[in-house]
N, C-alpha and C positions, 0 to 999 in steps of 0.2 A: 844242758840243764835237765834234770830231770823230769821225770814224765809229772809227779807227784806236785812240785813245787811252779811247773808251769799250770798244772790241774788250778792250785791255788792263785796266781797271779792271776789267770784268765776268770774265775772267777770275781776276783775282786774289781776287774777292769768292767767285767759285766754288769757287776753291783752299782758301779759306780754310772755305768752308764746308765741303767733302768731307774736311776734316783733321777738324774739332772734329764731323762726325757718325761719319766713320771712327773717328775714338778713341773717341767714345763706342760706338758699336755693337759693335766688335770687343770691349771691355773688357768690354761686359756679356754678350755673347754666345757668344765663344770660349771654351773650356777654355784657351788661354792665357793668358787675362785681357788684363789691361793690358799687359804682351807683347805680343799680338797687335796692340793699337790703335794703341802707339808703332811697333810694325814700320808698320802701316799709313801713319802718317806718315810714317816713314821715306823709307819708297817713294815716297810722294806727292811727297816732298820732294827726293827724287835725280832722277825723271823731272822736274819744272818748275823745281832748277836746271841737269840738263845741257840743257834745250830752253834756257833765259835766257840761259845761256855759249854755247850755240853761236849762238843768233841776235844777238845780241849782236856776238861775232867775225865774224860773216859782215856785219853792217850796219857796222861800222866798214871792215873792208876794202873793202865793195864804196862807202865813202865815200871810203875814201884810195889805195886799192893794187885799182881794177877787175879786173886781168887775173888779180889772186892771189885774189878770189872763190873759186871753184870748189878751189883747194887747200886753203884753209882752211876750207872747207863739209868737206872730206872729212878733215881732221886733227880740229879738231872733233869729229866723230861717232867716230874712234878714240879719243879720249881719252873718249869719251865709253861708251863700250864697253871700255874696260880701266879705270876707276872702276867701272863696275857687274861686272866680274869681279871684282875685288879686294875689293869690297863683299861678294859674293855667296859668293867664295871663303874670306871670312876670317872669314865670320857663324859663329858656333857654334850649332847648334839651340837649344840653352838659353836664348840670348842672342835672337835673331830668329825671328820664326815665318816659313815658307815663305809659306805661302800669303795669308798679310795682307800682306805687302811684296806680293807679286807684284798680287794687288789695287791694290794702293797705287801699281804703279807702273803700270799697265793706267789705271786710274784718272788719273791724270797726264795720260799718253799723250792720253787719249780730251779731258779740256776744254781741252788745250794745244791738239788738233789741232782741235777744235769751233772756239774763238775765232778762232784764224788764220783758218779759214775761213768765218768768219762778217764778217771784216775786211777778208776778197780782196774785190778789185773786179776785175771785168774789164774790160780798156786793148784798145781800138779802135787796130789800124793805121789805119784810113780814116776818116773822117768819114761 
């Protein structure tokens, strides 16, 4: 198997685990209960799909349309940044706990960026 696509599985095994410990831990733990956990998810779950969506657009263009790379790297990451405002803007406290999303998306953030970099290879100009 290759290095790349075990890079991906272990990541998604990861994801999957910090969701069902996250929910469980926040729920028994928080005063917001079960709030808390699903916010955790929540979050888990907007940070590893806007990393999937953007890596995703940027591997297909830089398969079919090389030169537009870098503009859709950068459209991407705004659509990716006004989803987590609208999210973040439209949440009612009642409804979302602060600080388990923000976990939750911290969390994401950190095994999205672990696996990539556990998958980089570094590429030799010279022999």
């Amino acid at each position: 198997m290759p290095a790349a696509s075990r890079a991906v599985r272990v990541r998604w095994l990861m994801l999957a685990a910090a969701a069902a410990l996250g929910l469980l831990g926040f729920s028994l733990t928080s005063g917001a209960g079960l709030r808390a956990g699903l916010s955790f998810v929540g979050g888990l779950a907007l940070a590893a799909g806007s990393f999937e969506f953007g890596a995703f657009n940027i591997r297909f263009t830089g398969r079919h349309a090389p030169q537009l790379t870098l503009l859709v790297a950068m459209l991407s990451y705004l659509t990716t940044a006004i989803a987590l405002a609208l999210v973040l803007a439209g949440a009612s406290p009642r409804v979302v706990d602060g600080p388990a999303i923000a976990v939750g998306l911290f969390t994401g953030l950190v095994i999205w960026v672990g696996a990539e970099l556990a998958a980089a290879r570094v590429v030799r100009d010279h022999p």
